[in-house]
C-alpha positions in Angstrom: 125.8 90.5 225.5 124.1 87.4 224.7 124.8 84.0 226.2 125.9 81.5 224.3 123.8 78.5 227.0 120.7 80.7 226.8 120.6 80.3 222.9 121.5 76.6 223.2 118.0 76.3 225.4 116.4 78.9 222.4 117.5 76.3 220.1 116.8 73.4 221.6 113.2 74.6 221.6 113.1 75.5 218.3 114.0 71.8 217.6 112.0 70.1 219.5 108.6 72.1 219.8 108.0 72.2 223.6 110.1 73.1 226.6 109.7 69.0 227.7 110.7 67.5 224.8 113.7 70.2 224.5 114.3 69.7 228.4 114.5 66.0 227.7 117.6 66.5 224.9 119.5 68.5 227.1 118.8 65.7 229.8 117.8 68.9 232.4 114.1 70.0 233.8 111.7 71.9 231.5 111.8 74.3 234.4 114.9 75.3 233.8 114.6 75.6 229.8 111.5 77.6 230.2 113.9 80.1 232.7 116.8 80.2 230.8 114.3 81.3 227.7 112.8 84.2 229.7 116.1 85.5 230.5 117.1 85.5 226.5 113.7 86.8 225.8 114.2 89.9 228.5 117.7 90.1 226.9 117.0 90.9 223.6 113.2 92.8 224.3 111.5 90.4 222.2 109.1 87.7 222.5 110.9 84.6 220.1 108.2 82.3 220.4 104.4 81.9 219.6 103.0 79.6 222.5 100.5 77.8 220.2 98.7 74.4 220.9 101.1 72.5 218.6 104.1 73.9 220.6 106.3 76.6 220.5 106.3 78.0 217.1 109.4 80.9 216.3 108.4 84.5 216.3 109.2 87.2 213.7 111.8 87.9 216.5 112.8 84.3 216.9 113.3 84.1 212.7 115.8 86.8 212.8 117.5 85.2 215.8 117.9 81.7 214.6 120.4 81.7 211.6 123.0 84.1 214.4 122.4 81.5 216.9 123.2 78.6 214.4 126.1 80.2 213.2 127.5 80.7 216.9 126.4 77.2 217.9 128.6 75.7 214.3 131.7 77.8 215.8 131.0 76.5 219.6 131.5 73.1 218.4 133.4 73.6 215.9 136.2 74.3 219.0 135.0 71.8 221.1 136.0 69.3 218.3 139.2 70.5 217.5 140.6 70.6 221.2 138.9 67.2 221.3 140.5 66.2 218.3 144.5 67.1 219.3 143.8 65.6 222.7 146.7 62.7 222.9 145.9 60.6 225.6 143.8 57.6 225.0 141.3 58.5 227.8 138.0 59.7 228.4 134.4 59.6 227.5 133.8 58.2 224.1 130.2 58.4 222.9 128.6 55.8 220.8 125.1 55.6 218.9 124.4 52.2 217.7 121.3 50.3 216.8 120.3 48.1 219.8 121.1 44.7 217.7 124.7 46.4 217.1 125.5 47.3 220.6 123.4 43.9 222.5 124.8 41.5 220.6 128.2 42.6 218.6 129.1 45.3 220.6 128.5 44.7 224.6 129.6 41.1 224.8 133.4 42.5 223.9 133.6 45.5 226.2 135.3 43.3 229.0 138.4 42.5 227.6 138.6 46.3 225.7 138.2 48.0 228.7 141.0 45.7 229.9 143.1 47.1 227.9 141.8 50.9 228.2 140.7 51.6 232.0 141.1 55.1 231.5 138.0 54.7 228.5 134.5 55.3 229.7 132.1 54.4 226.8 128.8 56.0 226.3 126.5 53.2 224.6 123.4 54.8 222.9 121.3 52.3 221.4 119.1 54.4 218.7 117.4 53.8 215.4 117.7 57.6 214.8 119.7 59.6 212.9 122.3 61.7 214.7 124.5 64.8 214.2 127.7 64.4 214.3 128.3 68.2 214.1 126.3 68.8 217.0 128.3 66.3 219.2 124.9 64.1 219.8 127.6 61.2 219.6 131.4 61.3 219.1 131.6 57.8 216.5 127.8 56.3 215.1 127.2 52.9 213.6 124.7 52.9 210.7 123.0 50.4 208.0 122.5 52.8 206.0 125.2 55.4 204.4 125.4 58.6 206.3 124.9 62.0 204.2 126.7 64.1 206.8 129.0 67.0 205.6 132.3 66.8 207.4 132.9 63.1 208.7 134.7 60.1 208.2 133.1 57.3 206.9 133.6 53.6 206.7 132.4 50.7 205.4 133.0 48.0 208.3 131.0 44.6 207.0 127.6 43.6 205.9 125.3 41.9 208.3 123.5 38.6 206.1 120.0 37.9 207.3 118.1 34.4 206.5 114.8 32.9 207.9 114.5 31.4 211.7 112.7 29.1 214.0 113.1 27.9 217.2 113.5 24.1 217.5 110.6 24.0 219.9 108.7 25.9 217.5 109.5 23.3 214.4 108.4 20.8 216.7 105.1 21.9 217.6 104.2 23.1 213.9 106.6 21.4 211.6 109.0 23.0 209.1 107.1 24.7 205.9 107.0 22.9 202.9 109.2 25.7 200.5 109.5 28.2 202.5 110.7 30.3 199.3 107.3 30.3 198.1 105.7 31.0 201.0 105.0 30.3 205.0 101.2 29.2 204.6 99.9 28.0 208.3 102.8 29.7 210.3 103.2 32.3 212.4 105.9 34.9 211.2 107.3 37.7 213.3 107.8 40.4 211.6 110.2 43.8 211.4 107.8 47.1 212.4 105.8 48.2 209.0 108.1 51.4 208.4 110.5 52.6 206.1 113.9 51.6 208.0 112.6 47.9 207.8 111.7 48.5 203.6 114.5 46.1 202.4 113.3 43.2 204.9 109.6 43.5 204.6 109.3 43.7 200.8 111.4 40.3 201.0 108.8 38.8 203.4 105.7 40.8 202.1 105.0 37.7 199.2 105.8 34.8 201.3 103.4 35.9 204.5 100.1 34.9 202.1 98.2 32.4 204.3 100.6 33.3 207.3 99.4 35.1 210.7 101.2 37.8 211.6 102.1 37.3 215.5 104.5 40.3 216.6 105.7 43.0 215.0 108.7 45.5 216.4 111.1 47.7 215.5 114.0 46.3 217.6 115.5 43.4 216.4 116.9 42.3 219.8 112.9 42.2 220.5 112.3 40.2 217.8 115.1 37.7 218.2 114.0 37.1 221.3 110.8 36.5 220.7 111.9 33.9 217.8 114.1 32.2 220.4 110.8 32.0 223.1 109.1 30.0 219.8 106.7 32.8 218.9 107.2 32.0 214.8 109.7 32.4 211.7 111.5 35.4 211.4 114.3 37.1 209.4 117.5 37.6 211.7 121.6 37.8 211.1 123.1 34.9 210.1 126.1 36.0 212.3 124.3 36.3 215.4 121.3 33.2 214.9 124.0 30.6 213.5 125.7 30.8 216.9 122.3 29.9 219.0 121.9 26.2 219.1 118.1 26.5 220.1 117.5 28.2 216.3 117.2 26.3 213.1 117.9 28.3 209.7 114.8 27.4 207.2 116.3 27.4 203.7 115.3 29.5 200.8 116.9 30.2 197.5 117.4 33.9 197.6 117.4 36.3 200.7 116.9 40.0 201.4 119.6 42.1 200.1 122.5 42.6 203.1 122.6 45.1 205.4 125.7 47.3 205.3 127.3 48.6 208.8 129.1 52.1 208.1 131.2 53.8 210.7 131.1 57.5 211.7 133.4 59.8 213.0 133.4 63.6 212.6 136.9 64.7 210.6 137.5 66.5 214.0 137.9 64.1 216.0 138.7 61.6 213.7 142.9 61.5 215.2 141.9 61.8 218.9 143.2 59.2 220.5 140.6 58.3 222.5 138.4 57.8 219.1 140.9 56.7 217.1 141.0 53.2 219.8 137.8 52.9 219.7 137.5 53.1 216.1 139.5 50.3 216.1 137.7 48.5 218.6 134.1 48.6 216.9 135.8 47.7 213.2 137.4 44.5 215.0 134.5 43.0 216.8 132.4 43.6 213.8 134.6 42.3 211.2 135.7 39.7 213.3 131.7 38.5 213.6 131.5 39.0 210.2 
């Protein structure tokens, strides 16, 4: 009879391409992944990968076996969620993805006085840009900016984050305020969002007003970039609700300003009455409304 682990390690590897990166989801050694897929291999009498330089590609063998071992791995969780789900007591783990803005500056600053209230609440804070699957418990409840296409969740549209140009004081000092910034920032340094698809909405607003400017930093984490705005490094786009609040920024006024960012909430329909969930639901939607 097959076991269930040994084809969570098969697909694991089929996911990731190579026994470290898989070893690294499962947060074990690739050791052990590369054991556990030997066994399942002997167990079945076929080989159900092809060890190729661009990683571990499935085998005839592995084809037939992958749509079973889905199927099996929808059901496995598929339980875990529903005894999850009728659990009553508001206690336990609850897991979390978030982008790192989110959970740095909305999120982490409130967990004090929530875990106050909830000591029997562990939460599981993973700050992430990526995509995760809800159906395949990566997280219990994720915060997005951009809808989730998930079957079988909950979502919720908690607030919308505003963004508007930013300087440090220091940095106005030393270089002066531009002239209309609307038009452009000609003979400043900017700071820009990382050139990639998540960032489209903020970089086709700055693309036409960076003519003449110099480019400093790029990043993909807007904790990086605040901070780097903050330190005096140039003008940036950041959230109003966040850069308002720090007296060393100044806002530099334009007419019109990137299109908001929306913050949805996730929950699998599963869990969506556990307890546990269901407070922290209410936690996230109240700090982030409540910055809003």
């Amino acid at each position: 009879m097959l076991d269930w682990d040994d084809l969570r390690y098969f697909l694991a590897v089929h996911r990731a391409g190579s026994l470290a990166r898989a070893a690294s989801e499962l947060k074990i050694n690739a050791t052990t992944v590369g054991r556990r897929l030997t066994a399942l291999e002997e167990g079945v009498g076929a080989r159900l990968f092809d060890r190729t330089p661009d990683g571990y590609c499935l085998s005839p063998a592995g084809r037939d076996l992958l749509p079973h071992a889905e199927r099996m791995e929808a059901e496995a969780l598929a339980v875990e969620r529903e005894v999850a789900g009728a659990d009553a007591r508001a206690a336990g783990v609850v897991r979390v993805s978030a982008t790192e803005m989110l959970a740095t500056r909305f999120i982490a600053p409130k967990l004090p006085s929530f875990l106050e209230k909830h000591p029997q609440i562990a939460i599981d804070l993973e700050c992430t840009n990526r995509s995760v699957s809800l159906s395949r418990r990566e997280a219990d409840i994720a915060l997005r900016l951009a809808r989730p296409r998930e079957d079988g969740v909950v979502t919720r549209r908690l607030t919308q984050i505003d963004l508007a140009l930013y300087a440090a004081k220091n940095y106005l000092e030393c270089h002066g305020a531009p002239h209309d910034a609307e038009r452009g920032l000609n003979g400043h340094r900017v700071v820009l969002f990382a050139d990639s698809r998540a960032f489209a909405v903020e970089n086709d607003w700055m693309r036409p007003r960076c003519h003449g400017a110099l480019v400093a930093v790029r990043s993909d984490s807007v904790s990086s970039i605040f901070s780097a705005v903050l330190a005096g490094a140039g003008i940036a786009l950041l959230p109003r609700a966040v850069a308002d609040a720090e007296p060393l920024l100044t806002r530099i006024p334009t007419e019109s300003a990137p299109q908001p960012r929306i913050v949805w909430q996730t929950v699998h329909e599963d869990l969506h009455k556990s307890a546990r969930v269901r407070v922290v639901l209410d936690f996230l939607a109240e700090v982030l409304t409540a910055d809003r």
